[in-house]
C-alpha positions in Angstrom: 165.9 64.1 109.1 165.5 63.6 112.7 165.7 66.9 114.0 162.8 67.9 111.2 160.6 65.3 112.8 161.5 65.8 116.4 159.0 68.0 118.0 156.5 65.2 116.3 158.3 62.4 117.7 159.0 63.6 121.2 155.2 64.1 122.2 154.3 60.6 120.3 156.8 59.1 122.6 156.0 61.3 125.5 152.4 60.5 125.0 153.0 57.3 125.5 155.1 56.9 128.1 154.4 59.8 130.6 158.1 60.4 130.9 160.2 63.1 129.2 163.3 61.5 129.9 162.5 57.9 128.9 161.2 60.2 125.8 164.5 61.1 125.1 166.1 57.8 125.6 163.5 56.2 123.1 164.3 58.9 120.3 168.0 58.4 121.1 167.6 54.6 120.0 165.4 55.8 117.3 168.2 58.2 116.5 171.1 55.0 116.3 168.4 53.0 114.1 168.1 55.3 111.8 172.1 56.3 111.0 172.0 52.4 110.6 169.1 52.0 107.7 169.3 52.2 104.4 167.7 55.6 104.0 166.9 55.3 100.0 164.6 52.3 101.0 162.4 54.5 102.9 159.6 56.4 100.9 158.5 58.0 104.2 160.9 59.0 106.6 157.9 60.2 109.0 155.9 56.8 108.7 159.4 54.8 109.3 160.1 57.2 112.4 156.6 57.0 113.9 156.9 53.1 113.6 159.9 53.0 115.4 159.3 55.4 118.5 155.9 53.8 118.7 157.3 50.2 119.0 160.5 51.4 121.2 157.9 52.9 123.7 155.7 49.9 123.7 158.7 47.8 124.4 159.6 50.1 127.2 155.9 50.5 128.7 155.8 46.7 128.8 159.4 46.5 130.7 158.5 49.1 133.5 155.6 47.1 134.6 157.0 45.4 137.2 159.5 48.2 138.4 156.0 50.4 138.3 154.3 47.6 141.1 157.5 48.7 143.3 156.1 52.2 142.9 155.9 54.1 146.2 152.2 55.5 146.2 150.6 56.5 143.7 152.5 57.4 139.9 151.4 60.3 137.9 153.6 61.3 134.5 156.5 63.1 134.9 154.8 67.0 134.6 156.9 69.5 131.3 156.8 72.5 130.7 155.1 73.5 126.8 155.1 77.1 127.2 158.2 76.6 124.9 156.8 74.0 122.9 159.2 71.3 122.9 156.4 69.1 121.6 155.7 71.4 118.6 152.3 73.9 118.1 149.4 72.9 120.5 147.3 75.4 118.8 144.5 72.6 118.9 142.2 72.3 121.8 142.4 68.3 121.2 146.6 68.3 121.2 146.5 70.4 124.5 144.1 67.5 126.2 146.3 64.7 125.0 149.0 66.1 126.8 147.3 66.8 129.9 148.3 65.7 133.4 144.7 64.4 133.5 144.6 62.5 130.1 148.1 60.6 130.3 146.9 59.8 133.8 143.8 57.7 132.7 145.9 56.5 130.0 148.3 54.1 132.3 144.9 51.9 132.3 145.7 50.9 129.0 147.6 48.2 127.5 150.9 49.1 125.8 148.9 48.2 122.0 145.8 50.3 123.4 147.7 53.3 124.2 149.7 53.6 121.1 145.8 53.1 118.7 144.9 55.9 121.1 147.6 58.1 120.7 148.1 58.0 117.1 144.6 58.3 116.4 143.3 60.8 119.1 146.0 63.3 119.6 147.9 63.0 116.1 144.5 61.7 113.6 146.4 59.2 111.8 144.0 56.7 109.3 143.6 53.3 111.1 145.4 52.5 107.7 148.7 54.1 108.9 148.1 53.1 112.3 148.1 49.1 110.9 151.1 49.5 109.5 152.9 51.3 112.2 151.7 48.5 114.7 151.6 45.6 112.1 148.3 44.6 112.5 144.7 45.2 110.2 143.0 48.2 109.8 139.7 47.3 111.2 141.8 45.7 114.5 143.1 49.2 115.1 139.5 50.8 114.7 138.0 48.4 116.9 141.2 48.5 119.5 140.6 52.8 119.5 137.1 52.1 120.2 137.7 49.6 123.2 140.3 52.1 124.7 138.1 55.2 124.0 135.0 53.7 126.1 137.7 52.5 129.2 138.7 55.7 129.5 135.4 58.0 128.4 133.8 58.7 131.7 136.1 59.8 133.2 137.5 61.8 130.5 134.3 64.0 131.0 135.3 64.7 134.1 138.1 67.4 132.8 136.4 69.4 130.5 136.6 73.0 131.5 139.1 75.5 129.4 142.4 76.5 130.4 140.7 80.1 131.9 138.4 78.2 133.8 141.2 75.6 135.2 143.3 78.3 136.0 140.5 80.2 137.7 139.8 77.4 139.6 143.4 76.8 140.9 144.6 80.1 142.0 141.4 80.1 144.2 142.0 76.8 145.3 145.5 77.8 146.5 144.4 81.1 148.1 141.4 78.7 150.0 143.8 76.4 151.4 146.2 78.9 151.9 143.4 80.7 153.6 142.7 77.4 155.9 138.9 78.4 154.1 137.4 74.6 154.5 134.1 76.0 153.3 135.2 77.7 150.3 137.9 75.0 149.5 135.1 72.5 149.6 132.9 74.0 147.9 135.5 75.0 144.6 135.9 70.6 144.2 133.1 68.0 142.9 131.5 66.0 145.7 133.8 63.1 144.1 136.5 64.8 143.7 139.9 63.0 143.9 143.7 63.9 144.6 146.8 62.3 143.8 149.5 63.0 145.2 153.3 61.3 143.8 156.2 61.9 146.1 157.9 58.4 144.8 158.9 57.6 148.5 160.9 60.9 148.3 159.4 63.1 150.0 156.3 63.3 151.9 152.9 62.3 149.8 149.8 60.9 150.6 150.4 56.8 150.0 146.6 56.5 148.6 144.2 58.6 146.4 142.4 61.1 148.3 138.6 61.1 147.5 135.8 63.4 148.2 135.3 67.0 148.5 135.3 67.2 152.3 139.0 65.0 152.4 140.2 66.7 149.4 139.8 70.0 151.3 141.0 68.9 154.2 143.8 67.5 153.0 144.9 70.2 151.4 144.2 72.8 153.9 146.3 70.6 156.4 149.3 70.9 153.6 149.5 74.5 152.7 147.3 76.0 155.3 148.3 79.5 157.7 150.0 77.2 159.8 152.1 75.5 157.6 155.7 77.3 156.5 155.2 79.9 153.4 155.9 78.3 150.3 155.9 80.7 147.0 153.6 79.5 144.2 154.6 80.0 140.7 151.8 80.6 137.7 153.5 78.3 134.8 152.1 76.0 131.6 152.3 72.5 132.2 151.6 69.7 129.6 149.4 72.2 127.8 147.4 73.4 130.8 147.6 76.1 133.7 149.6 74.7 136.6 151.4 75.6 139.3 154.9 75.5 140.6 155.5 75.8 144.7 158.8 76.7 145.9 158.6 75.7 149.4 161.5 77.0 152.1 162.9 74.1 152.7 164.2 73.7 148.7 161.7 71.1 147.5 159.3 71.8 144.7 155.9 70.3 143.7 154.0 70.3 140.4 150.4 71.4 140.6 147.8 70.8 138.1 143.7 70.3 137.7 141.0 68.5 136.2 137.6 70.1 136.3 134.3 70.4 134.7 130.5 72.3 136.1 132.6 74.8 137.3 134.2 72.7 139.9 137.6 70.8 140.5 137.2 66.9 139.7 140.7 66.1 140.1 143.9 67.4 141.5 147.4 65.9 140.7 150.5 66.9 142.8 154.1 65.7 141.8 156.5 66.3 144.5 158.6 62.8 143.3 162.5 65.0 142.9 163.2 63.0 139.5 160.1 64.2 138.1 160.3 68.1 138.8 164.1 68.3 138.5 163.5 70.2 134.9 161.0 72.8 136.5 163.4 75.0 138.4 162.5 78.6 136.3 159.9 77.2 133.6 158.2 79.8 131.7 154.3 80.8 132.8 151.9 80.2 129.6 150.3 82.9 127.9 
């Protein structure tokens, strides 16, 4: 019953935690709960499953808290491949966003109980009926708890809301700008308050801070991967649901590359060099 719900399950739990492999782990336990119920008491196996991933990851979102303010630099969500769908059809514009570098991102501002409503709600439309009872708590809570975590999060949630050609556009030029050492034309492809994040994890070299503003932003960037700097070979590949890019660089390391953007410009740029978190990369597929 598991395995029929597990593309489901895996993006609920990877939605809410940012992190394939603590993913995993969670549907493991959920796994070991389930040989252990009494399977002719449940009506819904779906229902039972959702609840329990969803509680499992908001028991492990809460725990990781304080390992999180330990955090070298900045944390973005572990980047994975959907080219082959591990997290079941995105054939929806909507499931494509809430998988997105950029969404999961703006979602760590959220309580554990916020991020679940959201989730449930925005990327899988469950009633605030279902969602009650996954969470054990009223109907009209969960509507009003969506609407809190919907407006923390809205703004800035415009900010990404180009199509995948357009994103993709607007990366390979990127990389051919800063390859290029082209400040102009890298400044002028990023909003004037554009930022980049960068997560090495303290494991390889990353920028400790955001980096804001189109002139830094370029700057930054041209420094990194400009005609001075060693050749590195970029790979075209699907990440969460969105063009990315994978760079092989000579000396073995490899860093994630995906965008935010919207008015035809970059708003945000998120690197993930961190080894743990592009360990599954090595040969992922390009999307369509």
């Amino acid at each position: 019953m598991l395995t029929a719900h597990r593309p489901m399950l895996l993006g609920l739990a990877y939605r809410m935690l940012g992190s394939l492999a603590d993913a995993e782990d969670v549907l493991q336990e959920a796994y070991l709960r389930w040989l252990g119920v009494d399977r002719a008491a449940v009506a819904e196996p779906r229902r039972y499953l959702s609840r329990v991933v969803t509680r499992l990851s908001i028991d492990r979102l809460r725990a990781r808290q304080a390992a999180r303010e330990t955090y070298v630099g900045p944390w973005l969500p572990e980047p994975v491949p959907t080219a082959t769908a591990p997290f079941g059809p995105l054939e929806h514009a909507e499931l494509r966003d809430s998988l997105s570098v950029a969404l999961l991102h703006l979602l760590e501002r959220l309580t554990p109980p916020e991020r679940a409503v959201y989730v449930l709600r925005t990327a899988f439309t469950l009633p605030y009926a279902e969602i009650g009872e996954i969470l054990d708590r009223p109907a009209a809570d969960c509507r009003q708890v969506h609407h809190r975590a919907a407006a923390r999060i809205a703004d800035d949630r415009r900010r990404f809301s180009a199509d995948p050609a357009e994103q993709r556009r607007l990366l390979d030029a990127f990389l051919a700008a800063a390859r290029d050492g082209d400040l102009a034309r890298l400044t002028d492809l990023v909003a004037a308050d554009a930022v980049a994040w960068t997560d090495g994890g303290g494991r390889v070299t990353a920028a400790r801070r955001p980096v804001s503003g189109a002139d830094r932003v370029a700057r930054f960037f041209a420094g990194i991967y400009g005609p001075r700097r060693p050749l590195f070979l970029a790979t075209p590949v699907e990440l969460n649901g969105q063009p990315g890019l994978l760079l092989h660089r000579p000396d073995g390391r490899r860093y994630a590359v995906t965008v935010a953007a919207a008015g035809g410009r970059i708003t945000g740029l998120y690197v993930v060099g961190n080894p743990e978190k592009v360990a599954r990369l090595t040969g992922v597929p390009a999307g369509g």
